[in-house]
N, C-alpha and C positions, 0 to 999 in steps of 0.2 A: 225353283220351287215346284216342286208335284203335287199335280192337282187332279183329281177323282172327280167326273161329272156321276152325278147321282139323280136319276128320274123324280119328279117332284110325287109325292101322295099326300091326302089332306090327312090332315088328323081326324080323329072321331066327332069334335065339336070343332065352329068355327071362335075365332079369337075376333071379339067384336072390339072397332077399334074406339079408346078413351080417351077424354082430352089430359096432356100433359100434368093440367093443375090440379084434376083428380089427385096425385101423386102426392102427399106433403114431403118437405124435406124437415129431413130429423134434426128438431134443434133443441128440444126442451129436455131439462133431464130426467132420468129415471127409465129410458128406453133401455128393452133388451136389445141385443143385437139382432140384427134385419127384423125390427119392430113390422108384426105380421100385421099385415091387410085384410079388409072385410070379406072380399070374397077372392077367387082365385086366380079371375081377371086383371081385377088391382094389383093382388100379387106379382102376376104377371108383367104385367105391365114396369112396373116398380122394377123388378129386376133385368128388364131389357134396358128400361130407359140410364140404370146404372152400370150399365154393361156398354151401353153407346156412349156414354161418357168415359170409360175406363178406357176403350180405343184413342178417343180424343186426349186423353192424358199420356197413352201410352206415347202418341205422335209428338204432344207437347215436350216430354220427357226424354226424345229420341230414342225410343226404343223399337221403330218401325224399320229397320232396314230391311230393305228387302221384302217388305209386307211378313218376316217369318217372325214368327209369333202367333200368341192366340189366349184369349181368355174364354174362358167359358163358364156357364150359370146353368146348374139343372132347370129345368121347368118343374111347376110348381104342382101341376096336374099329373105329369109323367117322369114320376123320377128317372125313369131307366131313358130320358130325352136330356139334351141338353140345348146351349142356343150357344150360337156364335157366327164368328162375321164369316163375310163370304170369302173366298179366297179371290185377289185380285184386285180388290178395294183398298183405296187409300185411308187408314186408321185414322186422319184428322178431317176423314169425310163420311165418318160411320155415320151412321140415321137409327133411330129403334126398327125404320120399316127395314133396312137393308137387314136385318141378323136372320139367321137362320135356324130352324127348330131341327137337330139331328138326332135317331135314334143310335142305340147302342149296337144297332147292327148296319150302321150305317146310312141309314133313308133319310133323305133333306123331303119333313112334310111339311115343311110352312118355311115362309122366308119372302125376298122380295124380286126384285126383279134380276136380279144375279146371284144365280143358284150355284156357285161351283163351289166345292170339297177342298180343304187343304187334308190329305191324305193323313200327313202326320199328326197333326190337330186333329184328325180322329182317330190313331192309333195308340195316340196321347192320354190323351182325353176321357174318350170312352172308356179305355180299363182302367183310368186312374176313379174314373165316377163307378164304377162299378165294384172297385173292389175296397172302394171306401166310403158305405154312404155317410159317412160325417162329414164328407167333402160336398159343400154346397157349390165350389167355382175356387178354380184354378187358376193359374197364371204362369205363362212362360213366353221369352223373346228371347233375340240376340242381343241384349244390351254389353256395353263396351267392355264394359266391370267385372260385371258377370262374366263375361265368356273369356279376359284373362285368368281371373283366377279360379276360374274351372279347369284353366290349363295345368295347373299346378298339382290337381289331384289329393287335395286336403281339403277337411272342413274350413270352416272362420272361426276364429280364434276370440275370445271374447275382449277383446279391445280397448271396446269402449260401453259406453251407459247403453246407447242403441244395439250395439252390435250385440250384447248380451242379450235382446230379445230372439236369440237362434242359438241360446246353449243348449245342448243336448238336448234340441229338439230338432234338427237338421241333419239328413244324411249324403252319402255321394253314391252317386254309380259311375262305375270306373269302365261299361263296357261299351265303350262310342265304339259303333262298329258303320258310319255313318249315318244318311239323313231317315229319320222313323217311320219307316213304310209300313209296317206291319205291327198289328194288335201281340204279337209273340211278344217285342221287341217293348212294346207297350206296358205289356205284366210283368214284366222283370223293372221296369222303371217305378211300377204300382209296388212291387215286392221291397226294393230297394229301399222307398219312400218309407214302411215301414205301414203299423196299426195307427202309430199318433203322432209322427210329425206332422211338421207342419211346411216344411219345404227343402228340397234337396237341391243337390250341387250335381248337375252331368256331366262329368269331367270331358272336357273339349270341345262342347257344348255349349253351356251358359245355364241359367238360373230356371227352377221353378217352383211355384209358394202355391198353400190351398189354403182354404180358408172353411168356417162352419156361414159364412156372409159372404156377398160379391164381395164387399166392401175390405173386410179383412185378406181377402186374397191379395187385391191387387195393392193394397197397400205395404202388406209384407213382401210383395215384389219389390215397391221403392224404395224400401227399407235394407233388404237384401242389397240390393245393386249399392246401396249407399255404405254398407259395412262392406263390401268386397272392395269398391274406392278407396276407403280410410284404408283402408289394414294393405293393400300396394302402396299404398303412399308414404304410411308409416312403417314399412319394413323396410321402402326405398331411403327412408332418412337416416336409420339408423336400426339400434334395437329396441324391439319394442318390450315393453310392461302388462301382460296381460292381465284381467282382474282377477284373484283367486277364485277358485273354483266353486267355493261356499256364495262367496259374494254374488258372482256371476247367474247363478244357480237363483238363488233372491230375485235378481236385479230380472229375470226370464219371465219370473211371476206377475212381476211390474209392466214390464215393455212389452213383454207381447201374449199381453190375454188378448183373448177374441173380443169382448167387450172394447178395449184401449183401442185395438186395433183397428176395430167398426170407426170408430169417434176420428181416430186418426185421419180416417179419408175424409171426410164430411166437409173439412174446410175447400179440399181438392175439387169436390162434387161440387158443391156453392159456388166457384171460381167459374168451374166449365160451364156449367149449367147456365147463369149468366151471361156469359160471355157470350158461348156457342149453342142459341137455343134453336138452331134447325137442325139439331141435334135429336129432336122431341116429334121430327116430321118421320 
């Protein structure tokens, strides 16, 4: 994994630190998605502390080899900033204090006590938050699923009920020219991605989902890996029945609004949150 040391600078304001319960967890209904907070702080806060729990699922989910991956959440103050983990850290050890605040030209100005750069998770990242602000936070790993059937150099087929929440809303990039060093390499995968998807296939690579919420992002990741499973598993059985295209096209409307999508993780968040609250340190 390549990794970029980046000298630390403060932000303009300091980020004072909140207790965890400050935070509500979204359970009633009638929320928009990433139901906004009082001030930018809370904000703040809120979207790291769902961000160190998306690491801790990522790990739960197996989706940590090799620590290569990465999610990320703009900041709430500095859109052209974004936050994510440090490179080097184990994803079922993230903390809200361990993330790190990176600008879109690279500078780690707040973060914890291991400041190093995953390169490609800012080559990634950054042009993908830059040339999409409808993208609130991303999502991509080496998961198992994902990175066969990215081998294969085709979209997902619409399968199933789930797997219809990525009809023709999902694209590929077909140029692996190996591991993403460079912001170039970065705006062809932003270009690729498209004005309104919502998550592409990198052919020989593996999977990556955006979201308008942390929450939507990393859940159309689970949701991805999980239709790339079904659909190897059911062309290994036999032939498959995809749903017609009218259907399929409905059923997108259904399964993967950003609203559905938000709600979708909530039950995930409640689990880790629970379970893993030095998560909140």
């Amino acid at each position: 994994m390549s990794v970029a040391l980046a000298t630390s600078k403060r932000p303009p304001t300091p980020f004072p630190p909140l207790p965890p319960a400050a935070i509500p967890t979204v359970r009633s209904e009638g929320w928009s998605p990433s139901p906004p907070q009082p001030t930018l702080e809370l904000e703040r806060l809120y979207r790291k502390q769902r961000l160190a729990a998306s690491y801790r699922l990522f790990a739960r989910w197996g989706y940590d080899m090799g620590g290569a991956g990465h999610i990320t959440v703009r900041d709430p103050e500095w859109p052209d900033h974004f936050w994510v983990n440090p490179a080097g850290v184990a994803f079922s050890q993230i903390r809200v204090s361990d993330l790190m605040l990176v600008s879109h030209a690279g500078e780690i100005v707040d973060g914890g006590e291991i400041r190093r750069l995953n390169r490609a998770a800012f080559a990634i990242h950054a042009t993908l938050h830059a040339a999409r602000p409808d993208v609130l936070a991303a999502a991509h790993s080496h998961s198992l699923y994902g990175k066969a059937w990215s081998a294969l150099g085709r979209l997902l087929d619409p399968l199933t009920q789930d797997s219809c929440a990525f009809f023709e809303s999902h694209s590929l990039f077909r140029e692996f020219s190996g591991v993403v060093l460079d912001t170039s390499e970065g705006e062809k995968i932003a270009e690729a991605l498209g004005p309104t998807n919502k998550a592409i296939i990198l052919q020989n690579h593996g999977l990556l989902t955006t979201g308008p919420t942390l929450e939507a992002a990393v859940w159309r990741y689970y949701a991805m890996e999980n239709a790339a499973h079904a659909q190897l598993l059911a062309g290994a059985a036999g032939t498959v029945q995809p749903v017609p295209p009218d259907v399929a096209r409905h059923t997108e409307t259904q399964m993967g609004s950003d609203l559905g999508n938000f709600f979708a993780f909530q039950p995930y968040w409640d689990v880790v949150a629970r379970e893993e609250p030095d998560l909140f340190d």
